[in-house]
C-alpha positions, -999 to 999 in steps of 0.1 A, spaced: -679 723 -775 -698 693 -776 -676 668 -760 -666 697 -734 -704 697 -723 -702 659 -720 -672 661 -700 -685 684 -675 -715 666 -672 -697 633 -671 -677 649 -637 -709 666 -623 -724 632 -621 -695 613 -606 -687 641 -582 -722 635 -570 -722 597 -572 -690 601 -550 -711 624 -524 -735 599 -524 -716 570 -516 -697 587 -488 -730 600 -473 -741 561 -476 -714 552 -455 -718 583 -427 -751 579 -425 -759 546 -424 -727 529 -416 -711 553 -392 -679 536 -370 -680 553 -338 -655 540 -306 -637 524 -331 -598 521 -328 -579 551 -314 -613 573 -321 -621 579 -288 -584 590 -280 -586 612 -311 -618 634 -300 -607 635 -261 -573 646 -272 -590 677 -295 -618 680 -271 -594 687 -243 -571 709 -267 -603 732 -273 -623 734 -243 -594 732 -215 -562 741 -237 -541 712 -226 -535 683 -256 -538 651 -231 -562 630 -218 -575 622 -179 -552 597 -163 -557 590 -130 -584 617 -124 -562 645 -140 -554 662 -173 -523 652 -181 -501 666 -207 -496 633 -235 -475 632 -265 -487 601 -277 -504 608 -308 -490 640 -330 -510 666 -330 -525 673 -370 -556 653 -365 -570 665 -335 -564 699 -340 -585 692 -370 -613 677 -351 -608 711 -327 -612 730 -355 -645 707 -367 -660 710 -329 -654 748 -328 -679 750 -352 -702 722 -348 -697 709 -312 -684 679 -304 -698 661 -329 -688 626 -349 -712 631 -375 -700 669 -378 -663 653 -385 -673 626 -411 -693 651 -430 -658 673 -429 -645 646 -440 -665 637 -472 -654 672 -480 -618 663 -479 -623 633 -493 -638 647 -525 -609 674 -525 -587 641 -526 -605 634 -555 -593 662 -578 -560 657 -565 -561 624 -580 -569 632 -610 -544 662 -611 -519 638 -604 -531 610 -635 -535 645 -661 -497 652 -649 -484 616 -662 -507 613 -695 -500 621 -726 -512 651 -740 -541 641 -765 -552 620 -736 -555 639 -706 -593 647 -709 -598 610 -709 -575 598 -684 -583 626 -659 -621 615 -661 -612 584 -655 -590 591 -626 -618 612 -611 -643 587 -615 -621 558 -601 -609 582 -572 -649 592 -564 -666 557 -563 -639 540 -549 -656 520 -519 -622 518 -499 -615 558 -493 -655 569 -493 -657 542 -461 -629 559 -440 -647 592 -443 -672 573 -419 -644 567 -387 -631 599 -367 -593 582 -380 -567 599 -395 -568 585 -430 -590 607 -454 -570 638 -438 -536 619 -443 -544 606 -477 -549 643 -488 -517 658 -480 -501 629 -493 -514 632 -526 -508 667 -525 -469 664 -513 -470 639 -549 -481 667 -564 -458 689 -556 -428 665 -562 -443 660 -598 -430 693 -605 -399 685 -592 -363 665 -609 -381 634 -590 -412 635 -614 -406 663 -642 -388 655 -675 -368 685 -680 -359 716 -654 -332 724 -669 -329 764 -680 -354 776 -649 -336 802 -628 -326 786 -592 -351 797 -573 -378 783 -595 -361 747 -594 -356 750 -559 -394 758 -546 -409 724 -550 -384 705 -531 -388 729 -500 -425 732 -504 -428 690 -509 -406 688 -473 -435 715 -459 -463 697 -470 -446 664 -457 -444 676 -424 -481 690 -419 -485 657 -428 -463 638 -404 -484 659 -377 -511 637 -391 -492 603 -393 -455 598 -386 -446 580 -417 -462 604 -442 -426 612 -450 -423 578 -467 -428 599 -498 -399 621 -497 -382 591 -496 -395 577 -525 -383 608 -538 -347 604 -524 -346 572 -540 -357 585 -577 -330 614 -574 -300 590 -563 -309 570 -595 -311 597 -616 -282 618 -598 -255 588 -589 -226 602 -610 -207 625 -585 -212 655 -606 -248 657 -596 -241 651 -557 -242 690 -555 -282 690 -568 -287 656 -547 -277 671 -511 -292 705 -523 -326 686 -531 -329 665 -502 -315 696 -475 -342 715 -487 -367 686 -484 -353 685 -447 -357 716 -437 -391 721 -450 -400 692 -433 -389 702 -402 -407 733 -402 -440 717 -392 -428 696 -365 -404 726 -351 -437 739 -328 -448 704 -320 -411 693 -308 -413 724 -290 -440 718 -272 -427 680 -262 -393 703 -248 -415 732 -232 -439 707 -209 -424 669 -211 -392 676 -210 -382 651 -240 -365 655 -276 -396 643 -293 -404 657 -334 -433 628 -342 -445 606 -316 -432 576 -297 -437 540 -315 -454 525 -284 -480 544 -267 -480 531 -235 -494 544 -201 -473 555 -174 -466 523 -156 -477 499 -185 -453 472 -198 -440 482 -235 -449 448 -252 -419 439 -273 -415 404 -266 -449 397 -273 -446 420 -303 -415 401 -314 -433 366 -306 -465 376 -330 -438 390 -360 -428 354 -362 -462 343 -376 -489 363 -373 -500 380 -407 -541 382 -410 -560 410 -399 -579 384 -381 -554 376 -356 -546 408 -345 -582 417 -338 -585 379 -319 -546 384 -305 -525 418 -305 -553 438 -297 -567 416 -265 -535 420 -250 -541 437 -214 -578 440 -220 -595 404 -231 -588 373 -225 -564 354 -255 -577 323 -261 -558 296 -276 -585 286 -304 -581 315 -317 -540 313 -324 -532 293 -355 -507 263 -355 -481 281 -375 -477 301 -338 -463 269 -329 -428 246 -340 -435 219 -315 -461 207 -285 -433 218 -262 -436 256 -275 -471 254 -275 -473 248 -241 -449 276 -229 -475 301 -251 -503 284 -233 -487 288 -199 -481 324 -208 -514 333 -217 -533 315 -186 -509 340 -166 -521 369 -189 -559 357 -187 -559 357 -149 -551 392 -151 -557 411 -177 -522 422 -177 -487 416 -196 -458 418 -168 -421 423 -178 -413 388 -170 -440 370 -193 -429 395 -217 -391 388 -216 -403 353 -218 -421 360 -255 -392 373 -265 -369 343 -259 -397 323 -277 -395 347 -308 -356 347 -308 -361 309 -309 -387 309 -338 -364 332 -358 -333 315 -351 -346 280 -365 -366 300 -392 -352 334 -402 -362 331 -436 -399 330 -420 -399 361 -396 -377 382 -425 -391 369 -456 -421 350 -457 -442 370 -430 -435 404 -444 -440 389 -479 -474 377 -465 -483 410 -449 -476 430 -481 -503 402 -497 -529 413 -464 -524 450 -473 -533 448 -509 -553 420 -514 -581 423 -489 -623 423 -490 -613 458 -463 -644 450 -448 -631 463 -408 -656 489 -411 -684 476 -425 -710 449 -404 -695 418 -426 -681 390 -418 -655 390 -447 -653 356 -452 -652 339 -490 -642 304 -476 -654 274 -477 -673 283 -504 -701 265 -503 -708 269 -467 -705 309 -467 -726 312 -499 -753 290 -481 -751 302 -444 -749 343 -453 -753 349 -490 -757 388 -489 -721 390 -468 -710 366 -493 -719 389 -519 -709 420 -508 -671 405 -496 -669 393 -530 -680 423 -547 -652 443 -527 -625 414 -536 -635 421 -572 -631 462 -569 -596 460 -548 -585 435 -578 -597 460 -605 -583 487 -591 -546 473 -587 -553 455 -616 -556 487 -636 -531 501 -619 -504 473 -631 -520 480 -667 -512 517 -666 -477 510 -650 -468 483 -680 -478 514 -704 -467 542 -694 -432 527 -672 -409 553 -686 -426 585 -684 -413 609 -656 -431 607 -625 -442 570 -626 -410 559 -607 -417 581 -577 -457 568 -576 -444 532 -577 -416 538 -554 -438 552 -524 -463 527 -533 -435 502 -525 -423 517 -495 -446 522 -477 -458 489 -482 -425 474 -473 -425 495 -441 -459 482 -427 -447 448 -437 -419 448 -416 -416 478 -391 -447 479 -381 -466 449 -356 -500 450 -371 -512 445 -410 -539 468 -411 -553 473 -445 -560 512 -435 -525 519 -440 -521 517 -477 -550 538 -485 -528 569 -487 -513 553 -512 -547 547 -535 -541 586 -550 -511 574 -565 -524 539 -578 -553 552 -587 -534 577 -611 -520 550 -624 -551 531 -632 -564 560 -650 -531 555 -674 -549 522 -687 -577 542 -705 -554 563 -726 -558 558 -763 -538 535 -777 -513 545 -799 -507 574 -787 -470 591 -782 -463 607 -747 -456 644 -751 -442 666 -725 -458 699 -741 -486 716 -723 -520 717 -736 
């Protein structure tokens, strides 16, 4: 009874540290016209007040399909009830956040051992509720705290499935059968949020074809991933509708570049930065002045360059850009023979070493975009003199992103073989892997949704040692 009171207590108090910090961050570190913010509450304002999802181009309302549609028809719901509001979204946010919270400790209880899982699920929830990373994205009108939540509960679901359970054998059909279709429907609500949330059925689709190679098992394979499909589909079934009904396209997600009517789809340039460019820093200072702010040279790093000659093509190209603001199809085309160049002198550098670099961005990162800090560690001396309290507080992030994948590598090297680790470490990898490589920009944002899973993990760490796993309930 005792240590039942100090558990409960033990959660009270971190569920309201966690409130606390993400109330720190809304109230007095609120992001506002940040990112694709703006885009987000026009879309939903639009949706709610006039009907239409799109935006004013060119004096009219005009239909758009370039976001999905799960985030701002949760800001619609959010200004139906509170007007249109930022702070009335961040707050709903905190909420969901928190919910994320439990989730995450649902998931760590799932993977412990049985005499453990009081101890491991407290330390999931207080890992999961004063992590600094996911409380500060409660503060942005962005997609990740409602993203990170259906994630973590699509891994949820899947732990109950041949991807993450030990033994189903003996259930009746139907019983085997829910989670898959269920995992596939809570995929798809959250592909309406962000395309690539079904990253994690595939991390699933990658257990099952280790587990199911021999050709007997093909049979539960394709009957496991069709029923993953279809619930998938489900979700995006209205949305593609929608694209049919009033753009006249075949379009189930969104499309990778969303470009204006008339605009020039940058893959040259795209292709020209994916030979080198791997900071966050550069694509604030580079990717994201395209068409809008001047690119200054100063600001690219030599690795942009193999030799004076190329440097002066780039240079030419971007005193064209800077005199108007805009990318043309020609300059464009011309970026692109520039990257084909780079890669076909280096291939192992735009294939290998940049992705390899990115994945290192992602994960290893102060993840200070939304906070007033610099972010800067180096030189040493000179930061620590010139700005101590950013210094400081960079560090102190450094520190909290190592523990936390630093605990997470702990409870992976413990707890390796238990059903259900695989598909965590799988979509951690994926996912990573596919923002290395597909995708042009190495924003730290998009591995938070993966900070459920590696948080669970982390939480494996405090078990007590010694310890046998048990699959028994209790």
């Amino acid at each position: 009874m005792i240590l039942r009171h100090r558990m409960r207590l033990s959660v009270a108090l971190a569920a309201f540290a966690g409130l606390g910090l993400r109330l720190l961050f809304v109230l007095k570190f609120p992001v506002t016209n940040s990112g694709d913010a703006p885009f987000y509450i026009e879309l939903a304002w639009n949706w709610l007040k006039n009907g239409v999802y799109g935006m004013t181009i060119d004096g009219h309302l005009t239909p758009v399909d370039m976001r999905v549609p799960g985030y701002p028809a949760f800001l619609a719901a959010v200004f139906g009830l509170a007007g249109n509001s930022e702070r009335a979204a961040m707050l709903a946010h905190i909420v969901v956040d928190m919910a994320t919270c439990f989730v995450a400790t649902l998931i760590a209880v799932r993977l412990a051992g049985r005499d453990s899982r009081r101890r491991v699920g407290l330390a999931a929830f207080v890992m999961a509720a004063l992590c600094p990373f996911t409380a500060n994205y409660t503060a942005v009108v962005l997609t990740e705290t409602l993203v990170t939540l259906l994630t973590a509960l699509t891994l949820i679901v899947l732990l109950e499935t041949d991807a993450g359970a030990a033994n189903l054998e003996g259930q009746p059909p139907e019983t085997a059968n829910k989670p898959w279709f269920f995992a596939g429907v809570m995929a798809g609500f959250g592909a309406l949020v962000r395309p690539e949330t079904p990253l994690v059925l595939g991390a699933a689709g990658i257990v099952l074809v280790a587990k199911w190679w021999r050709p007997a098992d093909w049979t539960k394979l394709v009957r496991a991933g069709l029923l993953m499909a279809v619930g998938l589909l489900l979700p995006l079934i209205p949305w593609a509708a929608r694209n049919w009904y009033t753009l006249h396209e075949v379009q189930f997600l969104a499309p990778r570049y969303s470009q204006l009517p008339g605009e020039v789809v940058p893959r040259g340039f795209t292709a020209w930065t994916d030979t080198w460019l791997w900071r966050m820093r550069d694509v604030y200072l580079v990717t994201w002045n395209l068409n809008s702010v001047e690119i200054s040279m100063d600001d690219i790093p030599a690795t942009a360059f193999d030799s004076d000659q190329e440097r002066d093509r780039i240079e030419a190209l971007l005193d064209e850009h800077n005199d108007t603001l805009t990318e043309t199809d020609q300059m464009d085309a011309k970026f692109g023979q520039i990257a084909r160049e780079r890669t076909a002198r280096h291939p192992l550098r735009t294939y290998a070493k940049i992705p390899f670099l990115r994945c290192l961005a992602l994960w290893f990162t102060p993840r200070v975009e939304l906070l007033p800090l610099a972010g800067h560690l180096t030189p040493l001396k000179l930061e620590w003199e010139e700005d101590r309290p950013d210094f400081v507080s960079t560090l102190a992030l450094v520190v909290a992103n190592g523990i936390i994948v630093l605990l997470a590598l702990v409870g992976l090297w413990r707890a390796w073989a238990r059903p259900g680790v695989a598909l965590l470490v799988w979509f951690v990898i994926l996912r990573t892997v596919f923002f290395a490589y597909l995708v042009d920009t190495p924003e730290p944002r998009y591995v938070l949704e993966c900070f459920p899973a590696v948080i669970a993990l982390g939480a494996l760490a405090f078990e007590r040692p010694g310890r046998r796993y048990s699959t028994g309930s209790g």
